[in-house]
VEXDONU-491272 format. One record per atom (N, C-alpha, C): residue number from 1; atom name; x, y, z. Coordinates in steps of 0.1 Angstrom, whole numbers, plus 5000, padded with zeros to 4 digits. Layout:
BEGIN
TITOR   num   atomo     c1     c2     c3
TITOR   NUM      CA      X      Y      Z
...
END
This chain:
BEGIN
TITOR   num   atomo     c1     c2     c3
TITOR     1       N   5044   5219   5154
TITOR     1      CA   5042   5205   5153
TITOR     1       C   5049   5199   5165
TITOR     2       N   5043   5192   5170
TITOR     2      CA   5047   5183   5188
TITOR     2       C   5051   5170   5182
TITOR     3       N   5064   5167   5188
TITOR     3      CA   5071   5154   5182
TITOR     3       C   5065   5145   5195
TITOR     4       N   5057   5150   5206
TITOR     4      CA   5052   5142   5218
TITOR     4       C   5043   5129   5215
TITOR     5       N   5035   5131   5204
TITOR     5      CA   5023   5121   5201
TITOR     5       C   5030   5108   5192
TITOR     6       N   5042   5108   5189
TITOR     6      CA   5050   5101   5174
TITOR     6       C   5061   5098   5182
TITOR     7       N   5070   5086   5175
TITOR     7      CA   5084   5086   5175
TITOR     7       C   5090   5090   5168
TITOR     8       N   5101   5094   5163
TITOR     8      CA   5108   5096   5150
TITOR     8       C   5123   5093   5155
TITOR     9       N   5128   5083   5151
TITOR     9      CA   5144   5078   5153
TITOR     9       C   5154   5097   5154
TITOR    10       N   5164   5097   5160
TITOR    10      CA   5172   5109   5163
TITOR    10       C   5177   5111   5145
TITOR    11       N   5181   5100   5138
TITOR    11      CA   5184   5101   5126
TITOR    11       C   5179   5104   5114
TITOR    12       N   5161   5101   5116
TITOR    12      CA   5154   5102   5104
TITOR    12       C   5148   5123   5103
TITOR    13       N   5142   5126   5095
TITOR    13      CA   5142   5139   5097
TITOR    13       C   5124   5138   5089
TITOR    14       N   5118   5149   5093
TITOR    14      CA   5106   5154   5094
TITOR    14       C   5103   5167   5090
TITOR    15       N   5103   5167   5079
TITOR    15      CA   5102   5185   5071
TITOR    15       C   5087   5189   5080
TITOR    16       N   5088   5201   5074
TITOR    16      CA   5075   5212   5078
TITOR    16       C   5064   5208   5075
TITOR    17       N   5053   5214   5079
TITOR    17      CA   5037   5209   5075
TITOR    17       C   5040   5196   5076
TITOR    18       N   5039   5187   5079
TITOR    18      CA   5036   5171   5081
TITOR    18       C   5024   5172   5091
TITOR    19       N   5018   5160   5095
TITOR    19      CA   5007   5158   5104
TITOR    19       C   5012   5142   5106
TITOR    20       N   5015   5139   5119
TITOR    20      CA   5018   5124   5123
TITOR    20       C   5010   5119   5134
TITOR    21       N   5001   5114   5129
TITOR    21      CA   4991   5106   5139
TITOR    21       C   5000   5098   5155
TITOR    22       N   4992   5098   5161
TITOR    22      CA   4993   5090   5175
TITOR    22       C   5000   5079   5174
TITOR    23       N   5010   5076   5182
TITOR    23      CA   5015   5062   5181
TITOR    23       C   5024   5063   5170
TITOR    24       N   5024   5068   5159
TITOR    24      CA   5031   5065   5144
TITOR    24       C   5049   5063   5151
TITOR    25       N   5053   5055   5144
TITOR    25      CA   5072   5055   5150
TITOR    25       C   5079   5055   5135
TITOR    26       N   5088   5065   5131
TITOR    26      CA   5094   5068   5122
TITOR    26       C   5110   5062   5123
TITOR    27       N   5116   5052   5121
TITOR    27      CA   5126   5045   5117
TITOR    27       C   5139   5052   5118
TITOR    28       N   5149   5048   5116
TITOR    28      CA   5165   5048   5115
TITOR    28       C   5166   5055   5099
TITOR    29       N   5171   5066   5099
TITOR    29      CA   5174   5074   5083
TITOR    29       C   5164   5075   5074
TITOR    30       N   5151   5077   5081
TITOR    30      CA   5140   5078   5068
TITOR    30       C   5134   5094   5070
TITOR    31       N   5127   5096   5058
TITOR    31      CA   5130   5107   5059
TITOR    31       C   5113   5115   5048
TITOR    32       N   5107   5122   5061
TITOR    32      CA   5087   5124   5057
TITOR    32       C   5093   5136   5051
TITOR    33       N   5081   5141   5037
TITOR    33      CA   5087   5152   5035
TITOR    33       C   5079   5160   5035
TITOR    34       N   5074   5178   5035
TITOR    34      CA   5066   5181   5032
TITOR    34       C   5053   5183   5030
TITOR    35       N   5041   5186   5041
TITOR    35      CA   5031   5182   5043
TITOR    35       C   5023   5167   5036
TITOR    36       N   5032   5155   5040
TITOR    36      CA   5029   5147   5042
TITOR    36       C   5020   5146   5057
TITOR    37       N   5010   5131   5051
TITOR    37      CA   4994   5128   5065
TITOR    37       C   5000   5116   5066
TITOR    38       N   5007   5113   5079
TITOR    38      CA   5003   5098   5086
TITOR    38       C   4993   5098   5094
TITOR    39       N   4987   5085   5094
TITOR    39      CA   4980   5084   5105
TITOR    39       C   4984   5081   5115
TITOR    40       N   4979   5080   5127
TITOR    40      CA   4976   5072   5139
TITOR    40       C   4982   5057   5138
TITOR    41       N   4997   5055   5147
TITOR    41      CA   4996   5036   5146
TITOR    41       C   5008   5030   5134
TITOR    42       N   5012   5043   5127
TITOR    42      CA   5021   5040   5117
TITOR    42       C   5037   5036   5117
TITOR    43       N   5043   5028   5109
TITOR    43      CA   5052   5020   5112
TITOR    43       C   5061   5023   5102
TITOR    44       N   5071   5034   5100
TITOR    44      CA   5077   5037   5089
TITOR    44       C   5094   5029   5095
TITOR    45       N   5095   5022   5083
TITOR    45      CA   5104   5017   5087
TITOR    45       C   5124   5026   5081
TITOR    46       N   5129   5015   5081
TITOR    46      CA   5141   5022   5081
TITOR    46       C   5144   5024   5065
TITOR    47       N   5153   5038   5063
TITOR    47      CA   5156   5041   5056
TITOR    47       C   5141   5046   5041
TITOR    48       N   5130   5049   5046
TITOR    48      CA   5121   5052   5038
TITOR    48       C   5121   5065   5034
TITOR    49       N   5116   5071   5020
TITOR    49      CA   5110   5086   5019
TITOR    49       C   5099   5084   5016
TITOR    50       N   5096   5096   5024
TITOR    50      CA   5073   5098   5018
TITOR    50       C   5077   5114   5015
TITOR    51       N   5073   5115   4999
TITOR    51      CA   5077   5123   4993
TITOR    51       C   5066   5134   4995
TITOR    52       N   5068   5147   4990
TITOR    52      CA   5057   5156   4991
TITOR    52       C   5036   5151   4991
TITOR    53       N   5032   5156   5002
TITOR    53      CA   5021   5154   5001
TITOR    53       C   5012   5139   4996
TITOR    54       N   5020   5133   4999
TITOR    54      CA   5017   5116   5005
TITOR    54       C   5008   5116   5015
TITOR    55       N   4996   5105   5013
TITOR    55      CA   4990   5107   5027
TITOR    55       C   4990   5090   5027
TITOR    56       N   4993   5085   5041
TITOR    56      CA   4986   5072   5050
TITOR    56       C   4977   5075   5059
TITOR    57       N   4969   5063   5057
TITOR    57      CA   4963   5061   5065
TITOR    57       C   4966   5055   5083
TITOR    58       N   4956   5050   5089
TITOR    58      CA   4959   5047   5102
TITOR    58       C   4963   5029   5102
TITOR    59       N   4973   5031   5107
TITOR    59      CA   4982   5017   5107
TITOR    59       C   4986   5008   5099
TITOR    60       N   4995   5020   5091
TITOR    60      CA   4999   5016   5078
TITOR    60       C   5015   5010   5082
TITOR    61       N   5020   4998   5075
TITOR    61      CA   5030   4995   5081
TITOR    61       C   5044   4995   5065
TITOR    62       N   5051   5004   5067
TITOR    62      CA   5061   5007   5057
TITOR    62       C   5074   4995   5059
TITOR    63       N   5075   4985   5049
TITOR    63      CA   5088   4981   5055
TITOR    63       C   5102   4989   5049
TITOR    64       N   5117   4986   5051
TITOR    64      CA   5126   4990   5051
TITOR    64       C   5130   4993   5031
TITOR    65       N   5137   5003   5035
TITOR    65      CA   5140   5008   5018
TITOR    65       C   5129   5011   5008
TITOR    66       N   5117   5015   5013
TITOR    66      CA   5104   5022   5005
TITOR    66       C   5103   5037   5003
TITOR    67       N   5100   5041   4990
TITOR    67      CA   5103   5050   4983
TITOR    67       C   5085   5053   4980
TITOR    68       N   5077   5061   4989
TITOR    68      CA   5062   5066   4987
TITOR    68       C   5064   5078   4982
TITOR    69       N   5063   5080   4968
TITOR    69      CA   5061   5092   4956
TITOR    69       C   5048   5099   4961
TITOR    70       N   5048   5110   4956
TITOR    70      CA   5038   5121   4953
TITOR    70       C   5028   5117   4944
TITOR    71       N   5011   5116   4951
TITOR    71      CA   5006   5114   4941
TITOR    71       C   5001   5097   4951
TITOR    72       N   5007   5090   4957
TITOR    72      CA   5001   5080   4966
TITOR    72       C   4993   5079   4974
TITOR    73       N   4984   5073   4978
TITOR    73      CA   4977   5077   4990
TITOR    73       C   4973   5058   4994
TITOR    74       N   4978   5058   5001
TITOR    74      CA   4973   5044   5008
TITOR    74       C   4962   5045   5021
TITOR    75       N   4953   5036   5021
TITOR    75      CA   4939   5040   5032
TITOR    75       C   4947   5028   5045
TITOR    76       N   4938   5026   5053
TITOR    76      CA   4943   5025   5066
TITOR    76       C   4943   5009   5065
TITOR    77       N   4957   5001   5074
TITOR    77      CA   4959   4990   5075
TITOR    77       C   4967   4986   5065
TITOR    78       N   4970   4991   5053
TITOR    78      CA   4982   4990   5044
TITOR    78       C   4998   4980   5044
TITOR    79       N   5000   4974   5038
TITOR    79      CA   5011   4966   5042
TITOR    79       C   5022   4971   5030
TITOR    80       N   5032   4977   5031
TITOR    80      CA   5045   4978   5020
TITOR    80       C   5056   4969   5025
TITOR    81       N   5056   4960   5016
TITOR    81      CA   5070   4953   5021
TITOR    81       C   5082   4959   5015
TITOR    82       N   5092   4952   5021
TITOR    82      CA   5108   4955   5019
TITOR    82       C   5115   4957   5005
TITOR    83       N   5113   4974   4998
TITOR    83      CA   5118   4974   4987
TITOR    83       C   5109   4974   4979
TITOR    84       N   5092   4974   4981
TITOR    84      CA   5086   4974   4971
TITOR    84       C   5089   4989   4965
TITOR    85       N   5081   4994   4951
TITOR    85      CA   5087   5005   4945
TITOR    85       C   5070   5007   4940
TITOR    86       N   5068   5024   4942
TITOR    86      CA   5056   5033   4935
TITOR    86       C   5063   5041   4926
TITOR    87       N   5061   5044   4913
TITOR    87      CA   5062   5053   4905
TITOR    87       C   5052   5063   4907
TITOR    88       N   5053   5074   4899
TITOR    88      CA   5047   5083   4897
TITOR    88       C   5045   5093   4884
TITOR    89       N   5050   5087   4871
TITOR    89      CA   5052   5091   4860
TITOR    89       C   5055   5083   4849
TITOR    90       N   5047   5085   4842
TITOR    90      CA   5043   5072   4833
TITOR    90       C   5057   5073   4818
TITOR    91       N   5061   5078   4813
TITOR    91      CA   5072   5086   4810
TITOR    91       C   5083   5093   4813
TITOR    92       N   5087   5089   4824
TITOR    92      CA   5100   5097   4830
TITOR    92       C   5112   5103   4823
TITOR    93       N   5117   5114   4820
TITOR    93      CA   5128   5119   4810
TITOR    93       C   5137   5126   4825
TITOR    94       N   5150   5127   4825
TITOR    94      CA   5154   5136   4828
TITOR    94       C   5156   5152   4827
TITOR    95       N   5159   5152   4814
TITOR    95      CA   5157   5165   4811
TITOR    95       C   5139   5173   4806
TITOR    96       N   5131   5165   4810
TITOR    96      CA   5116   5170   4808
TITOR    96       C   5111   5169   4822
TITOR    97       N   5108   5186   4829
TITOR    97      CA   5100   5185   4840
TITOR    97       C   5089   5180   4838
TITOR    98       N   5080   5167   4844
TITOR    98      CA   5066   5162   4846
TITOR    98       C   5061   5163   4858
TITOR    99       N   5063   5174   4868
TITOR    99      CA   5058   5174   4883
TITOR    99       C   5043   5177   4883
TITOR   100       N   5039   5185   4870
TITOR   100      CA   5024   5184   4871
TITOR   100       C   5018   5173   4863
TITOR   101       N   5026   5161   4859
TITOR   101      CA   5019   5152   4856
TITOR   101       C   5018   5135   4867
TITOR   102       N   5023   5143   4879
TITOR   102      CA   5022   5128   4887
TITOR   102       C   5007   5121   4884
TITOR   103       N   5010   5112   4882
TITOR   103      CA   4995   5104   4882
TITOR   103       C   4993   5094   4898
TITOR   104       N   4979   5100   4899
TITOR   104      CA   4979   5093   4913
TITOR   104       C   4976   5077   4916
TITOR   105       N   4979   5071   4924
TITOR   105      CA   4980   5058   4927
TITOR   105       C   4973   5053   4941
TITOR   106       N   4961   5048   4942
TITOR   106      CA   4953   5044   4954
TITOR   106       C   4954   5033   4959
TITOR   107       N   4958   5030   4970
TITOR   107      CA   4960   5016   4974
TITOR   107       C   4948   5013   4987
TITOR   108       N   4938   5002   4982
TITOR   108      CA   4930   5005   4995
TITOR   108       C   4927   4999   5009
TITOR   109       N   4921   5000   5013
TITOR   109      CA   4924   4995   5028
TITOR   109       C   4923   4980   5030
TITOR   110       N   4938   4979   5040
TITOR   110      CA   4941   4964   5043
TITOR   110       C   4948   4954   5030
TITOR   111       N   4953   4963   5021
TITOR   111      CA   4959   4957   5010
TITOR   111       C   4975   4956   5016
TITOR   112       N   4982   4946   5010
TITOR   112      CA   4993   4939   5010
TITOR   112       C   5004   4938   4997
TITOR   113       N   5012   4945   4996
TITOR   113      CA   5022   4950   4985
TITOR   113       C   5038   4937   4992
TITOR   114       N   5037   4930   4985
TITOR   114      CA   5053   4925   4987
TITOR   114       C   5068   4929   4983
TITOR   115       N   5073   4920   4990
TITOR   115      CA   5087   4927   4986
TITOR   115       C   5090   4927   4973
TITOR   116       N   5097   4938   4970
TITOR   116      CA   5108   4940   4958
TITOR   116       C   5096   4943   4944
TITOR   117       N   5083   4941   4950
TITOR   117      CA   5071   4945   4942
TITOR   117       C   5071   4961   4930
TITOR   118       N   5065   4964   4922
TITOR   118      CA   5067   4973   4918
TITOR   118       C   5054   4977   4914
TITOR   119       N   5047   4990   4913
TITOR   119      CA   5034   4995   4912
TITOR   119       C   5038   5007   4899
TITOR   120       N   5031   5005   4890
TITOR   120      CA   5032   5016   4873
TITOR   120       C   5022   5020   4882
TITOR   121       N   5025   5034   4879
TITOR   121      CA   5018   5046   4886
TITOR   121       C   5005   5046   4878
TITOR   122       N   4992   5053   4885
TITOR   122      CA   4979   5054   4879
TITOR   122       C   4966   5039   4883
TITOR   123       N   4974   5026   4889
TITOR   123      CA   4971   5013   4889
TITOR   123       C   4966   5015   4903
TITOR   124       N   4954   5015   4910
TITOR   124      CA   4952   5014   4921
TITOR   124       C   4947   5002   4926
TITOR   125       N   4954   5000   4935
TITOR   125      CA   4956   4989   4943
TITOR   125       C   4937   4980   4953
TITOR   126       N   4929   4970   4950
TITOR   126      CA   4918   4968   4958
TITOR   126       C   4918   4963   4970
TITOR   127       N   4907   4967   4974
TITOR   127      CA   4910   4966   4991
TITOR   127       C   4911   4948   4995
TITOR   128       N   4920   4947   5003
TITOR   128      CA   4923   4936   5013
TITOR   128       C   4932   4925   4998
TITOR   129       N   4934   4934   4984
TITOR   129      CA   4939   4928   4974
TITOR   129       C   4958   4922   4982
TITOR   130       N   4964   4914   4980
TITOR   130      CA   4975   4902   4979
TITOR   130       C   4986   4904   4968
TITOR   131       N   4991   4916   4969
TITOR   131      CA   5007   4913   4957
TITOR   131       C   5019   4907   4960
TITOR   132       N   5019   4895   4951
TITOR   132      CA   5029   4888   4956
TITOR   132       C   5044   4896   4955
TITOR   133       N   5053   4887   4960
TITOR   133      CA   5067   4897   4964
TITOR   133       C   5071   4893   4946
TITOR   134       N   5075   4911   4940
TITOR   134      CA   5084   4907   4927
TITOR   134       C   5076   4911   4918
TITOR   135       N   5065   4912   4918
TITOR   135      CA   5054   4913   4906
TITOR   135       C   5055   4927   4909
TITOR   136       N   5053   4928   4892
TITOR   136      CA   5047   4938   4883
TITOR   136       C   5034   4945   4882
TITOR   137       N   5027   4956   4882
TITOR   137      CA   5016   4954   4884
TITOR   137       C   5020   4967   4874
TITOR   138       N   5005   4963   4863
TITOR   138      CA   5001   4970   4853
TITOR   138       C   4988   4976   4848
TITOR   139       N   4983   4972   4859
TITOR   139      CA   4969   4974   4853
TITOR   139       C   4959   4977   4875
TITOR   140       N   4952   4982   4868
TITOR   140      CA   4940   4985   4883
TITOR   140       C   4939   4970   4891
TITOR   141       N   4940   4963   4897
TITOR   141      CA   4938   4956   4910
TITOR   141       C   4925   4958   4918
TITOR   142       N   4916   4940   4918
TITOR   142      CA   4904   4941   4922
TITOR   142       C   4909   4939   4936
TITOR   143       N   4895   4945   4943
TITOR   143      CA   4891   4940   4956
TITOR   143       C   4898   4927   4956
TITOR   144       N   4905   4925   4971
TITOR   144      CA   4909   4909   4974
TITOR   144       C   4915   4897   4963
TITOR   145       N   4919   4904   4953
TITOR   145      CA   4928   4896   4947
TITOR   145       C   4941   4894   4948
TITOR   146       N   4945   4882   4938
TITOR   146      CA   4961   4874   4948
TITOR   146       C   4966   4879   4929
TITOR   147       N   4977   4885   4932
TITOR   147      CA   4983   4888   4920
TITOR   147       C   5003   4880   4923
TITOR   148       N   5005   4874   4909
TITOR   148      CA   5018   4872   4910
TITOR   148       C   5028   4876   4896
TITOR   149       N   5040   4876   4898
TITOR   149      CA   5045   4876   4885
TITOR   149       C   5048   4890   4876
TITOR   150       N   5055   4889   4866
TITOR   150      CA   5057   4899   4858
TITOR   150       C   5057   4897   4843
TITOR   151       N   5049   4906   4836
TITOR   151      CA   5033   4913   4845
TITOR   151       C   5032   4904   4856
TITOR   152       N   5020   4916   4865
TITOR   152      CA   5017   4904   4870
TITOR   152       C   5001   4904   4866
TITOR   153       N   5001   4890   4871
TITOR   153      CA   4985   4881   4865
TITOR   153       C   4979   4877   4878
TITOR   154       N   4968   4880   4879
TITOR   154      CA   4958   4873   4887
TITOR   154       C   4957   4859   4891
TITOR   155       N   4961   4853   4900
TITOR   155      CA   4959   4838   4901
TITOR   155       C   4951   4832   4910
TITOR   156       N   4941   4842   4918
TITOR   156      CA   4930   4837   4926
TITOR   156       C   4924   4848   4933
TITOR   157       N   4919   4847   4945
TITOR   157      CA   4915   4854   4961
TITOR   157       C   4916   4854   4969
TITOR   158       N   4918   4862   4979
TITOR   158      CA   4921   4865   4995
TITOR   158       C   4912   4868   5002
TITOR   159       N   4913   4862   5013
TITOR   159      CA   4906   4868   5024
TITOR   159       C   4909   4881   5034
TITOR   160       N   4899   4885   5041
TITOR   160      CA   4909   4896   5047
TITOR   160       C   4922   4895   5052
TITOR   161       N   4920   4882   5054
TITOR   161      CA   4932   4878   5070
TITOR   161       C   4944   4873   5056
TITOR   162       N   4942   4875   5044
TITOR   162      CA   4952   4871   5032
TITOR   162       C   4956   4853   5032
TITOR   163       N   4941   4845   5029
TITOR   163      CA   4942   4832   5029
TITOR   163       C   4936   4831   5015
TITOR   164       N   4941   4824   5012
TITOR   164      CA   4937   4817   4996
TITOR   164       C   4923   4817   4999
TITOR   165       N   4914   4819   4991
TITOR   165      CA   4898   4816   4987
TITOR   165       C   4895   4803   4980
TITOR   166       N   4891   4794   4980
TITOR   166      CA   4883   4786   4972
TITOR   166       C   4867   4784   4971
TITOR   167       N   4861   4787   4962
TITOR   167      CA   4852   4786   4963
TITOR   167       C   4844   4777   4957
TITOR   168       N   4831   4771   4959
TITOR   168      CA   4823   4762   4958
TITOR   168       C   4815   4768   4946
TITOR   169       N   4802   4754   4941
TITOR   169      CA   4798   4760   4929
TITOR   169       C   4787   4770   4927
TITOR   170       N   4785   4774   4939
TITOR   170      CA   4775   4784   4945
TITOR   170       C   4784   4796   4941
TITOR   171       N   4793   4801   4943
TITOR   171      CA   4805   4808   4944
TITOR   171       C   4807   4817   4958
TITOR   172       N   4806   4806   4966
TITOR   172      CA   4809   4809   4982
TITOR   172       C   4822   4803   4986
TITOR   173       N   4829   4812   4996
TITOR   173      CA   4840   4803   5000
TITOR   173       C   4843   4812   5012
TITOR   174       N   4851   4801   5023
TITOR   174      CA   4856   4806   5034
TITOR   174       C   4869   4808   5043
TITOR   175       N   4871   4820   5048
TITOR   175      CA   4881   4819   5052
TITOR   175       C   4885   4812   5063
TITOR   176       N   4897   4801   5063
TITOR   176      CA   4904   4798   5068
TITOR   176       C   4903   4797   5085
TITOR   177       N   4912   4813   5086
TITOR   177      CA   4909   4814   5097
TITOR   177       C   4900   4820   5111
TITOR   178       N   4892   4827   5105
TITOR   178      CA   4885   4836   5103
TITOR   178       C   4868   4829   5103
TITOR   179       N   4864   4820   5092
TITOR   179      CA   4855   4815   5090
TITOR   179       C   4847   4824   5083
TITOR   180       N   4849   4837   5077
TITOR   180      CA   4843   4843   5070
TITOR   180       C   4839   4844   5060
TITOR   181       N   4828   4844   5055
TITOR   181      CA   4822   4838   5040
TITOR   181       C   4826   4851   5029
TITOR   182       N   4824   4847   5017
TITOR   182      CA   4827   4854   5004
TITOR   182       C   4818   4852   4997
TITOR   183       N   4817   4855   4987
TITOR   183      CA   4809   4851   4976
TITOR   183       C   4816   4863   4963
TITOR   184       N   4814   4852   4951
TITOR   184      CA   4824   4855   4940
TITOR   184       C   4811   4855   4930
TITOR   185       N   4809   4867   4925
TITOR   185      CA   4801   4870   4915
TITOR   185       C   4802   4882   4907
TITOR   186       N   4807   4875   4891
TITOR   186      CA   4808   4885   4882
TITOR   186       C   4822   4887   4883
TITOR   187       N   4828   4878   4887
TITOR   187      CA   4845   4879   4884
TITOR   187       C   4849   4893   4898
TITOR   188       N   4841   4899   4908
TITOR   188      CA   4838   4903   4920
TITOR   188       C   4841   4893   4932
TITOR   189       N   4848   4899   4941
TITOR   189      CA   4843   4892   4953
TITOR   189       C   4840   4903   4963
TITOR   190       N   4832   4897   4973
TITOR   190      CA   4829   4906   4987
TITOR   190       C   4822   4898   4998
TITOR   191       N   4829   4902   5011
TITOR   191      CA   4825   4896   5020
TITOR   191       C   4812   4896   5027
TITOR   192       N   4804   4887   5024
TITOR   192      CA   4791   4887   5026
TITOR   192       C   4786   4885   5042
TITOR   193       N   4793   4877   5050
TITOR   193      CA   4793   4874   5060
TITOR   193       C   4804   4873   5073
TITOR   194       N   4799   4878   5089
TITOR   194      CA   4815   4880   5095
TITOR   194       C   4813   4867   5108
END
């Protein structure tokens, strides 16, 4: 493995089998483990573990003190903020091995996880979906939704660029910045227009 194509701080450490995409820069005391996949463009910040066989995607941005379990897989453009938390076992005992019961957790592309956030393993995350910082998340996560709270509860939609949606009675709405159209059907949304 060539540490030429990646950064990795002199402090953080990089077990065997890993694969670290182009560009990727690995932080101050964090620490990939074990044929773990980053992609290309990746941003692991300080003090993180990506635990056995974790994969990211391409320009995934890890903030500081993130703990990526076995059994995660985030697609490309991903946002973890500061201290959010993944489990991986829906029943945790100390004295009861459950390593063959990690339940896996999908987070999908261009989704946004806030700080101090926390993700019950098995709940996968929808693409360009909005978790606010703090919330709970208990249940599967649609496409481009804005979740807050604990639990947390649904309180609207996002756009890719993560702008509130409002929509009209047609159930169209646009982004912000962007000017990109939506449409909200069936308690669904998807971007219909760029």
């Amino acid at each position: 493995m060539s540490r030429l194509n990646y950064f990795a701080h002199k402090s953080s450490f990089v077990d065997d089998g890993c694969i670290i995409g182009d560009g990727t820069k690995i932080w101050h005391f964090s620490h990939i483990m074990s044929n773990c996949t980053l992609g290309k463009r990746c941003n692991i910040g300080q003090n993180v573990v990506v635990s056995p066989d974790v994969i990211l995607g391409e320009n995934v941005k890890v903030q500081n003190n993130v703990s990526i379990y076995t059994g995660v897989i985030c697609e490309d453009d991903v946002f973890l903020g500061p201290s959010m938390v993944f489990t991986n076992v829906i029943n945790p005992r100390s004295a009861v091995n459950r390593k063959d019961e990690y339940a896996r957790t999908l987070v999908k592309k261009g989704a946004s996880i806030g700080a101090n956030a926390t993700i019950i393993c098995g709940n996968d995350i929808g693409k360009y979906a909005l978790i606010g910082a703090g919330a709970v998340i208990t249940k599967p996560v649609k496409d481009f939704a804005l979740l807050v709270g604990n639990p947390a509860k649904q309180i609207g939609w996002v756009s890719e660029y993560g702008h509130r949606l409002s929509f009209n009675e047609e159930g169209v709405a646009h982004c912000p910045e962007r000017n990109d159209e939506y449409q909200l059907k069936n308690n669904q949304v998807q971007k219909i227009k760029s």
